[in-house]
N, C-alpha and C positions, 0 to 999 in steps of 0.2 A: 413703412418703407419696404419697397421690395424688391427680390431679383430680376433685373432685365430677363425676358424669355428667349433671347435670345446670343445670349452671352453669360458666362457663368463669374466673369471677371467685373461688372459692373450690376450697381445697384441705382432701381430706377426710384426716384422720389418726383409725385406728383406735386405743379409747380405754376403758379400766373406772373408775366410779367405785367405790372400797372404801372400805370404814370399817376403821379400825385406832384399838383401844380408844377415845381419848375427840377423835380425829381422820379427820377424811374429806379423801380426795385424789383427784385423775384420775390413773391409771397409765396409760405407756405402756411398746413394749418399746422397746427403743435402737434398734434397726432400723427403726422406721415413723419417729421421727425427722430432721430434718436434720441430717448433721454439722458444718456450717457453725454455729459458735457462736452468731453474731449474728442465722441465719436464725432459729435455734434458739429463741431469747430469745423474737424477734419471735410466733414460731405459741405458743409458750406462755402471751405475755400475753394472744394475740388469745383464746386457746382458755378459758382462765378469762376475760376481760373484763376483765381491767383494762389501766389505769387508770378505776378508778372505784367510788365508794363503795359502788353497790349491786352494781356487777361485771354487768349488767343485761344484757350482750349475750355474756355467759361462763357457763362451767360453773361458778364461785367461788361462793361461799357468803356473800359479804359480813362474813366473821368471819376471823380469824387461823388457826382450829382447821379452817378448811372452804375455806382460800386455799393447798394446797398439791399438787403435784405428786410422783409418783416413775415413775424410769425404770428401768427394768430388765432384763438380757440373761444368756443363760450364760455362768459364769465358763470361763477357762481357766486359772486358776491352780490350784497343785497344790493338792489338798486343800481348794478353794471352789466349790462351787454353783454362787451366781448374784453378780454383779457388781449394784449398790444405789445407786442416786445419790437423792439427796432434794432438793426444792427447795420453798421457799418464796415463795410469791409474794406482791409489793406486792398491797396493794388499792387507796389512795391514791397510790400511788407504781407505776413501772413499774421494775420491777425483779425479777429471780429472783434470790434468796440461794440457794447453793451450801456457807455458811461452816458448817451444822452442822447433825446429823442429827435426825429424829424418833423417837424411840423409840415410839410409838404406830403410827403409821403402818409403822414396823418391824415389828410385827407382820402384817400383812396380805399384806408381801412373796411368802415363803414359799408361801403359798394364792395368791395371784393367779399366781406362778410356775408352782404344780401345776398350775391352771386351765386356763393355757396349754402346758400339757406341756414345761415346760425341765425340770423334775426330774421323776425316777420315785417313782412314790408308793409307801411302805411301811407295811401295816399292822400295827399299830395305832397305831403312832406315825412318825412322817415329820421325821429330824435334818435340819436344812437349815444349812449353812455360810454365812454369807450376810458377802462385804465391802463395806463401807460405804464407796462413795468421797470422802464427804463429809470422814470421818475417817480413813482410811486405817485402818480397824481392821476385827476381824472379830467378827461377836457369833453367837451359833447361837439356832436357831426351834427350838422342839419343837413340830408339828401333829399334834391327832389327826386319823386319816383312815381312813374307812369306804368301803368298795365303790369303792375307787381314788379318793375324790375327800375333799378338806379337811371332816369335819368340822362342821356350821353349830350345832345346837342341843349344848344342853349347859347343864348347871348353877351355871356360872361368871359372877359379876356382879362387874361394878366399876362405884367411883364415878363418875357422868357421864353413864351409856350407861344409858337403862332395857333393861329384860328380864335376860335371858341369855345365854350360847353358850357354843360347845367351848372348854375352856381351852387358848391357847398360852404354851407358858412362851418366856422370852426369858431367854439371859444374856449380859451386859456385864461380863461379870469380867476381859475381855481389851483392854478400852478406856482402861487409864488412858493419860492424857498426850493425850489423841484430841486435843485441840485446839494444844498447847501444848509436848509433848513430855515434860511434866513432871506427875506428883500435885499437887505444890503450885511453881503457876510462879513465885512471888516468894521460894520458897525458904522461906515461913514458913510456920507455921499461922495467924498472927495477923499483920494488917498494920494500921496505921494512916495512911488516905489524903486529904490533905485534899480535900473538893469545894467549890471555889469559888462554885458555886452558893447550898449552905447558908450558905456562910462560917464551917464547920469541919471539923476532920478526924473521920473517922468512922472506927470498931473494924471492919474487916471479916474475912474468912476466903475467899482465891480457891483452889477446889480442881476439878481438872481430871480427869474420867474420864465416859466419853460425851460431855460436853458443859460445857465448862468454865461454872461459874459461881461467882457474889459473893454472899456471906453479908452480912445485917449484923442486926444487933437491931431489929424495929420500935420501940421506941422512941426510937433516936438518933434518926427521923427523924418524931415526934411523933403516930405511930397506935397505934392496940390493938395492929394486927397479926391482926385476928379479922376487915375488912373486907369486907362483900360487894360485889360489880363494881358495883352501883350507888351506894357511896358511895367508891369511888375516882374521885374529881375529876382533872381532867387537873394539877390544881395536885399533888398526893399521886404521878402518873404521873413529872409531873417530876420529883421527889425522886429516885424509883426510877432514873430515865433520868442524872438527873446523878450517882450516885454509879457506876451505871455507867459511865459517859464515864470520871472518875475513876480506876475499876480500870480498865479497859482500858489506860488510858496506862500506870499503875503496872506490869503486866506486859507493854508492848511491842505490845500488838494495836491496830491500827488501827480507826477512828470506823467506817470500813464493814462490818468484820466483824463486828457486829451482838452482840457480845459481851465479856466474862460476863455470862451474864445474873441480872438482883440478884434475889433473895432474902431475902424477910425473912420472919425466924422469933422464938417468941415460947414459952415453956414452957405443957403441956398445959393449956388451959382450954375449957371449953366456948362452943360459938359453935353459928350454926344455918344449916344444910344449905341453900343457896341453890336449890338444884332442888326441892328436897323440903318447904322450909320446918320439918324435923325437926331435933332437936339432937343434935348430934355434942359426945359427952361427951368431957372431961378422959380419962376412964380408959383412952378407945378408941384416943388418938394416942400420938406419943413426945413430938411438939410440934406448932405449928399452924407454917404456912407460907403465903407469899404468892408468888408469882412474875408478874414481866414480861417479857414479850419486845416486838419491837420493832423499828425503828422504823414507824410513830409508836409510843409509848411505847402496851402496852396488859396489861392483868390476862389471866392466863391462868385462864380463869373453871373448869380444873379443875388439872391439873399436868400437866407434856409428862414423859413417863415417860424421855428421857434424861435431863432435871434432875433426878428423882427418882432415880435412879440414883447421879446425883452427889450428890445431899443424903444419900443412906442410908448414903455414903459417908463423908462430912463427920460426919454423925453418929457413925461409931465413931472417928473421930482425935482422941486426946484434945488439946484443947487449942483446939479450932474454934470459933466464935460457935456454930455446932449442935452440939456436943458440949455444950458448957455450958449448953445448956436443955433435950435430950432424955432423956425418961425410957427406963430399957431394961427390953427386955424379955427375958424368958429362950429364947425361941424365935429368936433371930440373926434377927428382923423387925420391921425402922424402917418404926412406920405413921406418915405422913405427913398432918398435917391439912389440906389444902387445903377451897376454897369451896364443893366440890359430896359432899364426902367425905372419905375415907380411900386412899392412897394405900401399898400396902405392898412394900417391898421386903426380899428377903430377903439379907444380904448376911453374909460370912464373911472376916476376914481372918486370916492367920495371924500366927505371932509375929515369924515374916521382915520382916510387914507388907505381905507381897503379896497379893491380891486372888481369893479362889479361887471365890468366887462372889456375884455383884451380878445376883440373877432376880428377874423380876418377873413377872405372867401377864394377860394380856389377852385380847380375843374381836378376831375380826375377819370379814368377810363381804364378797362383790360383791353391789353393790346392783345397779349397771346395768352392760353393756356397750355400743358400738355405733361410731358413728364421731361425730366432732367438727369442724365446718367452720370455718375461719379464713379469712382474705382472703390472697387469693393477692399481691395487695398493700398495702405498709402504706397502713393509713387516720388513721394520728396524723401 
């Protein structure tokens, strides 16, 4: 990190914004960083702008999906790449969450890495090992890569992202337990948790791999389950937020770890494409799905592809709140209804019951590089 040359008041840290499938973030490498945690905190809020709703004087996006950060350096461990840390940042709140990764943004890794020459690029395809220090797991990038460099166009679309681009595959088949230590941390498939909020207990399902999260039926909590972000009311937000509260105490994780996040799912029906205003048939899901994250409590207006992970998951354990409404299909691919599409993962467990593969493919690209200025001292 260094001083703007042209101001003695702010300090410039070099910086890429990339898009990684239906999530955009500022990257930086660990090294133009401060190591000093608190300093650390500080240039990262200054450098998106929050605290603050519109983020106005930051790189942030004023949305959850466009409020995050990843850092990144080479690994030295045997048989890793590159070293991965993911953070999320308050937009109302000043705060960087560190408690759990992005599986979207996951994809971009990889390419920004190339970009910046920590790996050697191989063609036609480029394995990247990449450990997530968020969860202490390791997942692998498959990048295509032409004339030494990632890959941009390509015929691959996913829900959220218009266009196209090069497909990256992603697998999380090495992530269970990422948050909790554990597949299922309550020891069930099925739990029954009261939330004093509703003022009763609710059927849920907490299953942990990428990014632990909490199952429960949209109807215990009185929706279709098919709602687009603009008729989730912060009153419907809370539902979601207090049965989370809920799980979390029932498995032990503390109100700040920002986790499991709830889940609600609903058996295949048709509903209509909130970007597109098209309908996404019955035939085309295994079920429909809603997700929150949080805090403040908010709709993820597509699906963060580590939950998806976890749900495509949830979905083959028989016995799950998502087992018991997902249709299967013959191809070992849980397509996932969320608000802006179809969400598919393709996942394989054996008869051990261990995990042999949880992929899923995204697109990813640099849109800018440059440098980023922050106040050399704090201004809150």
């Amino acid at each position: 990190m260094k001083t703007a040359s042209h101001s003695v008041d702010q300090l410039a840290v070099p910086c890429a914004i990339m898009r990684g499938g239906t999530s955009k973030g500022v990257f930086f490498l660990e090294s133009d960083l401060p190591a000093d945690p608190q300093l650390r905190e500080r240039v990262l809020l200054e450098a998106m702008g929050s605290p603050d709703p519109r983020q106005i004087d930051g790189l942030g996006g004023a949305d959850t999906l466009t409020s995050k950060i990843v850092i990144v350096e080479k690994s030295t461990m045997p048989d890793i790449d590159l070293n991965y840390t993911f953070g999320q940042v308050g937009i109302d709140l000043p705060y960087v969450s560190y408690s759990a990764n992005c599986g979207n943004l996951s994809a971009a890794v990889g390419v920004y890495a190339l970009q910046e020459g920590l790996i050697k690029a191989v063609e036609p395809i480029t394995t990247v090992r990449i450990f997530n220090t968020n969860t202490r797991q390791v997942l692998v990038s498959r990048i295509p890569v032409s004339g030494g460099q990632p890959s941009v166009n390509g015929s691959c679309a996913i829900a959220g992202v218009p266009g196209s681009g090069a497909e990256i595959q992603l697998d999380f088949a090495r992530t269970k337990g990422a948050t909790t230590g554990s597949l299922l941390p309550s020891g069930n498939v099925i739990d029954e948790i009261y939330v004093p909020e509703l003022g009763k207990s609710i059927t849920v399902s907490i299953v942990d791999v990428a990014k632990v999260t909490l199952f429960f039926h949209a109807r215990d909590i009185g929706i279709r389950g098919t709602e687009t972000p603009d008729e989730f009311t912060p009153e419907i937000l809370n539902r979601f937020w207090a049965i989370r509260n809920a799980g979390a105490k029932h498995i032990g994780l503390p109100p700040e770890s920002r986790l499991p996040h709830p889940v609600s799912v609903i058996a295949p029906e048709n509903y209509t494409n909130y970007m597109t205003k098209t309908t996404v048939r019955a035939d085309e899901v295994s079920f429909v799905a809603r997700r929150v994250g949080g805090p403040p409590p908010r709709l993820h207006k597509a699906f963060a592809a580590t939950g998806a992970v976890c749900t495509a998951v949830a979905a083959n354990l028989p016995g799950t709140v998502v087992h018991q409404v997902a249709r299967r299909f013959d191809d070992h691919v849980v397509r996932i209804g969320h608000p802006t599409g179809v969400f598919p993962v393709t996942t394989r467990i054996n008869t051990d019951g261990e995990i042999t593969e949880a992929a899923y493919t995204r697109t990813a690209r640099r849109i800018m590089d440059g440098t980023v200025y922050v106040a050399a001292q704090s201004r809150r």
